[in-house]
N, C-alpha and C positions, 0 to 999 in steps of 0.2 A: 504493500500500500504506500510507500512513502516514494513513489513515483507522483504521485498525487496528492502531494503535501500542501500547504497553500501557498501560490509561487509568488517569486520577488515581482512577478506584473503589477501585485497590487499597490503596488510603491508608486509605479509608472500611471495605475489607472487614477492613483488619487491626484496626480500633477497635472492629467489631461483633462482632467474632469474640469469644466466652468463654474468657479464657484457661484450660489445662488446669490441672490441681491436681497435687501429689506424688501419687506413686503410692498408692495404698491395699489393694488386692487384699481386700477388705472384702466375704465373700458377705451380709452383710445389707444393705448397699446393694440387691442385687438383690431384697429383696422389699420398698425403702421405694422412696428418691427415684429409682433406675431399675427399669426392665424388664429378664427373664430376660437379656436378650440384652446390657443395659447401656447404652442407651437411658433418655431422662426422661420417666421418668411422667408427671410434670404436665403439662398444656399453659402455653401461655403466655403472657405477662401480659396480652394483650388479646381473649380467648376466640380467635384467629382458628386456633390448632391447639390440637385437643384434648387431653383428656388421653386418654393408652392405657388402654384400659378390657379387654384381652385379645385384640382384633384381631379379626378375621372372623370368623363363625362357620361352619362347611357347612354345606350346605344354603341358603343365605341367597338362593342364586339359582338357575335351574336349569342341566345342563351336560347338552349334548347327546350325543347317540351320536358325533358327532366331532369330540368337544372343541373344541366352541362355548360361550363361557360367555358368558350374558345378562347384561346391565350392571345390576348391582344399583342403580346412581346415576339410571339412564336417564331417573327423572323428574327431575331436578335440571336448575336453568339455572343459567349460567353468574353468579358475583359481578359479577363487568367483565369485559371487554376490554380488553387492552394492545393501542394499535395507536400507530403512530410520532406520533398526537395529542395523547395521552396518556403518555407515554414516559416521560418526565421523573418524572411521580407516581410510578413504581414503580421507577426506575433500582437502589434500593437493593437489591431481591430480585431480582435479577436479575447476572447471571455477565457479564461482558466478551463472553464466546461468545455468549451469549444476544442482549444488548445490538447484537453484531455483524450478528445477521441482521435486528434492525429500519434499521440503517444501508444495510445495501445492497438491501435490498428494503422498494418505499415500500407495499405493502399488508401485510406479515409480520404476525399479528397471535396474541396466546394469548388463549385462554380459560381463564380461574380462576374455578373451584369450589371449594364449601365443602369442606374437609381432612377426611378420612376414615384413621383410623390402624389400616389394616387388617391390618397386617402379621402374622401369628403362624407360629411352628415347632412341631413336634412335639416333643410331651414329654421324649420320650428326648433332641433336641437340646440342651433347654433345660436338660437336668440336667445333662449332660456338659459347655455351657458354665461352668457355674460350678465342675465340678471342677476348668476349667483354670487359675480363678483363682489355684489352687495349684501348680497342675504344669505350664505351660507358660510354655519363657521365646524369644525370640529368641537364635540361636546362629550364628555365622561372620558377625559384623556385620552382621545382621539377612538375611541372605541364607536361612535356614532355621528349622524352629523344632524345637525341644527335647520330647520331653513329650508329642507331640500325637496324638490320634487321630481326634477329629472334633469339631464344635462350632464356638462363638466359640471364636477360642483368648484373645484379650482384652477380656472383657467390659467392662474400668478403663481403657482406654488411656491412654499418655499420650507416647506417639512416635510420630511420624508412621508409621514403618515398623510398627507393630503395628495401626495402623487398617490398612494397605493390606493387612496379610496378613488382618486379619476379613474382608476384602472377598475373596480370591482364595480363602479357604476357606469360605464362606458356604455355607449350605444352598442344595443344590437338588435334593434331591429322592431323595438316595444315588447314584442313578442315573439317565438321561435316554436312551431309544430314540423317535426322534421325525424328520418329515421337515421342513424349513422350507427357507425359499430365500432368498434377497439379489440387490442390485441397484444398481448402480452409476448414480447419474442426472447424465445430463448436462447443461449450462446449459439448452439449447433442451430438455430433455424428453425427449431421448431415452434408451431404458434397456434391459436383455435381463435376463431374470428367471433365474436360477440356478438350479434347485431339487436338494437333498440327503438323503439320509440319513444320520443323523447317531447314533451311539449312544458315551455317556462315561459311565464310573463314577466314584466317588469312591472315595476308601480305604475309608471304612468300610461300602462294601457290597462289596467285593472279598473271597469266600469262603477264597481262599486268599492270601493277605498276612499274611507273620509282621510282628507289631504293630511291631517295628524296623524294618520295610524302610523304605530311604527312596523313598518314591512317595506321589504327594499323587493322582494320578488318572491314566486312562487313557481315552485318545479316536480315534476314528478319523472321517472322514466318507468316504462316496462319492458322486460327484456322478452324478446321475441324468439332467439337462436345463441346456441345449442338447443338442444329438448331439456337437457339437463336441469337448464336454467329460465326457460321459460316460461311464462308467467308471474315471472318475482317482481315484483311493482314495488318502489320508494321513492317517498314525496318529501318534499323539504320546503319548509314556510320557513325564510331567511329573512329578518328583522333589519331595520334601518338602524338603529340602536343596540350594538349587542352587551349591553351591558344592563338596557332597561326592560331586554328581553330577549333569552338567548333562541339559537336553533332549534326552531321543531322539527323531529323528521319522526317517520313511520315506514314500516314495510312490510306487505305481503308475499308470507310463502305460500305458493299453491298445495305443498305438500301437505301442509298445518291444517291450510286453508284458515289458518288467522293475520288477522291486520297486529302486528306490535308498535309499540314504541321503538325507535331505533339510535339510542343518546348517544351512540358512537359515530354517528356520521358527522364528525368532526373531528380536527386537530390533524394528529398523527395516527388514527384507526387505519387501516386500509384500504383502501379506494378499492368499489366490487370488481371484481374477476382480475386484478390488476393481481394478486397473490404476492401482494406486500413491495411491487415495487413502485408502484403511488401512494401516497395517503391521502387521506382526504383533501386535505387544505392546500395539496399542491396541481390539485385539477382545475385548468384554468391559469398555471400559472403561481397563481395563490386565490384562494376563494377566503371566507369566512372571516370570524374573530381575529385580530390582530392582537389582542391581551396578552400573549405571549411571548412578546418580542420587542425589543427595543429597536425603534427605527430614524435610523439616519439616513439622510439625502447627502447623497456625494455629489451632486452634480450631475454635469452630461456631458459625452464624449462622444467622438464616432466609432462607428462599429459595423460587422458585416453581420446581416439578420438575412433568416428567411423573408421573401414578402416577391409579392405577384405571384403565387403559388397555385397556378393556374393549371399547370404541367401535374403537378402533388396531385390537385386534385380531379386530375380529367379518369371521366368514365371510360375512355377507353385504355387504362391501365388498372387493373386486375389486383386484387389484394396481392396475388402470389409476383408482381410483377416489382410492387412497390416493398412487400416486406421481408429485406433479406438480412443474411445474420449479422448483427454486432450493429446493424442501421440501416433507415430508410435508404433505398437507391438512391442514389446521388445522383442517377440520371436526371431525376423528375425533380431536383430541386434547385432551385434558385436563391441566389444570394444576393445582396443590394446592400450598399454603402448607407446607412442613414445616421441622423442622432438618436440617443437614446436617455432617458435619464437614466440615471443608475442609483437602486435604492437599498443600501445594507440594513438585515434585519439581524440582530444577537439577541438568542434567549437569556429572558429574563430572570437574574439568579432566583432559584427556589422555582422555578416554573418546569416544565416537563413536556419534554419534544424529543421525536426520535433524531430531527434537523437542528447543532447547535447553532447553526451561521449560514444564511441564505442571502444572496447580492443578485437583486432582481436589474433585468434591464429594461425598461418601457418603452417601444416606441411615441416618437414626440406627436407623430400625426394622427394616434390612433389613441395611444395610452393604453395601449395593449403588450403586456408582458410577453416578450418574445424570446428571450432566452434568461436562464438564472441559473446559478453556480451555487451547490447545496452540499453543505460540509457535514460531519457525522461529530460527534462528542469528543473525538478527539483533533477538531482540528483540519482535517483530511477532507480532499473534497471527494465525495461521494457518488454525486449525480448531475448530472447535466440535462436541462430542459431548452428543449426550442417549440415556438410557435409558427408555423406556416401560414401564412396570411393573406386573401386573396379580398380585390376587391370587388362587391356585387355588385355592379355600376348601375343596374338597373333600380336598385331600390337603395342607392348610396349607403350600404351597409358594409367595409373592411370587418372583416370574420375569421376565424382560425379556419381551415382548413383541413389540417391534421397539427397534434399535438404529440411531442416525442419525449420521454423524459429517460435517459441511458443509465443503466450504470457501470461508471466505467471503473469500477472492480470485478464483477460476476460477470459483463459481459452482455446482461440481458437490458430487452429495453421493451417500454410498454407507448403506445401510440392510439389517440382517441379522435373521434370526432367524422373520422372516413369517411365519404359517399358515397367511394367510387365505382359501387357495386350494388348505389342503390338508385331505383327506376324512377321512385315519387319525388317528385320536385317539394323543395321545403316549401311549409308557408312561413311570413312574416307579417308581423303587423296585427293582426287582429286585437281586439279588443275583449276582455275573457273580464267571467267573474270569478269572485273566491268559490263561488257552492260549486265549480270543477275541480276543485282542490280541497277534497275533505277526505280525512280518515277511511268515511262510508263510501268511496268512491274505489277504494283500492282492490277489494275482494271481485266487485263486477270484473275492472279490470282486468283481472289478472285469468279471468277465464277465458 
């Protein structure tokens, strides 16, 4: 393990890093040197990211009858190649996690393309984020927030915990009815393909939510494949406040055929069929509670992320195409120069995680955690997460795509969110009530 000790980059990443400014809360900021969202317009200083010019536009490419979108890059070749021969040139855009998978596997290689700053939300979002510049503040030591109804709630940040909550409230889409699947790969390649339905609202498309309640969303999945696992429905009412009121979840086994309580779908538990190499709190990135961790904002730096992940996730590439051992194909992925914040989380002494030390990177256009460097009690880095990121242009929604989290000590690695083998096109946007989201809902379900 002490290949994977924590390396001296992090010396290098704290000098590149932009230190953050006093707060300002300044909406005309948002229409000079950032974007709606509070993002930097310009690009920078050596043309290699561009400046935001408004993002995608629909239409730009076509989108199939089931939600197949063609890669609008598709003629593009790649700038270089990082492969372990060349390492060294790029070591500085690149994460410790990242860095880790060229260490233990000698062909690991990305492909970097020209940066494309696709990112855009719907107007209605982009108004709302700047009314929060006024009215939302973090509340129970940063565990909730004040004020909020939907949007960026910090378009100015300038604490770590107020990037992490732009990221756990970010646009996607109001709503999400959609089936994907995940997969757990093991060193030698082996893997069993999950598949789900999955349908989550956000507050502000929940028809009945009085604008106080505290609930920031509401989720349910039921797993459809294996047979094994078929039928197993759990639902999660995720609070705006969690400290004024924690996670509820529930789950039906068909075996039982009873609804339980289910208090472990949080923290460090294990993320289902993931067989312990997710937890809960790291799906998404990071999801949930932050009570456990002390958080610093380093700043932002550039860096090479997945994103246009169009290739990742086209239906004409086959799970068995995309999932091979030690990592997704490198064919199908795409890499892009952008900024990032970067956010260090350390547990808090007396607190209890199987993660002691997690250093998230956010993209600036999206505030979507795209990759994070995850250390274990000693110190050691453990895991390495990436997010593939494509944009919907049609309904201006940047989305994961597929989500990877490695671990580069065992070798295995687990990947969520897939379509590329499913025929129904998602929906978005709908407007749902809570009575789809009850306990008594689970048992129908799941038959």
């Amino acid at each position: 393990m002490t290949a994977f000790k924590i390396l001296p980059l992090v010396l290098g990443l704290l000098t590149a890093c932009t230190l953050v400014q006093a707060k300002e809360n300044d909406p005309a900021r948002l229409d000079g040197p950032l974007t709606p969202v509070g993002a930097e317009r310009a690009g920078n200083a050596d043309g290699s990211i561009p400046a935001w010019d408004g993002g995608m536009k629909p239409g730009v490419a076509a989108v199939s009858a089931n939600g197949d979108y063609t890669d609008p890059f598709a003629g593009e070749q790649p700038l270089f190649v990082i492969t372990n021969a060349n390492l060294a040139q790029y070591k500085d855009q690149l994460s410790p996690g990242q860095q880790a998978l060229f260490a233990r596997y000698a062909d690991y290689r990305m492909a970097v393309y020209p940066t494309h700053r696709s990112a855009t939300l719907p107007q209605a979002y982009l108004d709302e984020s700047r009314k929060n510049l006024e009215q939302v503040t973090l509340t129970d030591e940063g565990n909730g927030l004040d004020g909020y109804h939907f949007g960026v709630p910090f378009p100015q940040p300038t604490e770590g915990l107020e990037v992490m909550w732009n990221h756990l409230t970010r646009y996607r889409g109001g709503s999400i009815r959609r089936q994907f699947s995940s997969a757990t790969v093991q060193e030698r390649g082996d893997y069993t393909v999950v598949s789900s339905h999955g349908l989550t609202v956000f507050r502000e498309n929940i028809s009945d939510l009085d604008p106080s309640e505290n609930l920031l969303l509401l989720n349910r999945v039921r797993t459809t494949a294996p047979s094994r696992y078929a039928g197993e429905v759990t639902l999660v009412h995720e609070p705006l406040n969690l400290v004024a009121g924690v996670r509820s979840a529930w789950q039906y086994n068909p075996g039982q055929r009873r609804v339980r309580r289910a208090p472990t779908v949080a923290y460090d538990s294990s993320a289902r069929y993931s067989f312990g190499q997710v937890v809960a709190d790291s799906v998404d990135g990071y999801n949930g509670a932050p009570d456990r961790y002390q958080w610093a904002l380093q700043g932002k730096r550039e860096m090479l992320i997945p994103y246009n992940a169009y290739r990742m996730a086209s239906k004409q590439t086959p799970y068995s195409e995309l999932l091979k051992p030690g990592y997704l194909n490198p064919e199908h992925a795409r890499y892009e120069k952008h900024r990032v914040w970067v956010v260090e989380a350390t547990l808090k002494p007396g607190a209890r995680h199987v993660y002691a030390k997690r250093r998230f990177y956010l993209d600036e256009d999206t505030w979507q955690i795209v990759a994070a460097d995850i250390y274990d009690s000693r110190g050691e880095l453990w895991r390495s997460y990436e997010s593939h990121i494509a944009m919907l242009h049609d309904i201006q929604l940047p989305l994961t795509v597929a989500e990877a989290t490695y671990d580069v000590i065992s070798g295995r690695y687990a990947v969520n969110y897939l379509t590329n083998e499913v025929t129904a096109k998602a929906q978005y946007g709908e407007t749902l009530s809570k009575t789809e989201f009850t306990p008594a809902q689970l048992k129908r379900l799941g038959k």
